[in-house]
C-alpha positions, 0 to 999 in steps of 0.5 A: 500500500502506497503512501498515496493510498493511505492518505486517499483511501483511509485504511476502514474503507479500504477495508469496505472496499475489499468487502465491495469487490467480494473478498476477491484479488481483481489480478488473480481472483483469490478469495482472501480475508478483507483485512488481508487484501490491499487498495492499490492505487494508480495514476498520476499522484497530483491528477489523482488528489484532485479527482472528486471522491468517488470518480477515484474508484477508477484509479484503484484495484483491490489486490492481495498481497502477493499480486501488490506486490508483483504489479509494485516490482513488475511494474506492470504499467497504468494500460494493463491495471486500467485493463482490470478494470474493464471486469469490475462487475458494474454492482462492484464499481456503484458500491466502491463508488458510494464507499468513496464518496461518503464523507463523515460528519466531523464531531462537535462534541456536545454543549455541555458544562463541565463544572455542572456535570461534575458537580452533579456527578460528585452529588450522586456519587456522594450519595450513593456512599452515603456521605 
């Protein structure tokens, strides 16, 4: 997994991703465990950060280790990974597309005034001891 993988494709949807395409290497087929197969990307790093979400489905393969691997040390070119692609099941390239461009909510942490809330947990704790 590359660099440009992790910071484009956080490893919980890489991991949904894996599940999407059916806990199958699209190089080989092998069924393996989601958390053991990889998101390979490809493509021009600084062309690839500046696609919307979910158009970066076409920019990436779900691989096992082994095959990772090999397409890293072979260096099997763009032509032939974009190739895989064309046997994505069209099921397959809508859920990774939707697992793409899902964004979460970032957390606001409730409204809430600590000095009461202590107070009122030390009252019930002082309470319940019997003090």
């Amino acid at each position: 997994m590359t660099v440009l993988s992790r910071a484009l494709v956080p490893l919980v949807r890489q991991k949904r991703i894996a599940v999407a395409a059916g806990c199958r290497c699209e190089l080989c087929g092998a069924e393996i465990l989601a958390a053991d197969l990889e998101v390979h990307t490809f493509g021009e790093g600084d062309r690839v950060k500046t696609l919307p979400p979910a158009d970066l489905e076409r920019e990436i393969l779900v691989l096992c280790p082994r095959c990772h691997q090999d397409v890293h040390e072979d260096c099997v070119g763009e032509p032939e990974q974009r190739a895989l692609l064309a046997f994505r099941r069209p099921e397959v390239t809508e859920e990774i597309r939707k697992i793409l461009a899902t964004r979460q909510k970032p957390y606001v942490p409730p409204e809430v005034d600590l000095e009461e809330t202590f107070s009122s947990a030390t009252r019930l704790d002082t309470h319940y001891r019997g003090m």
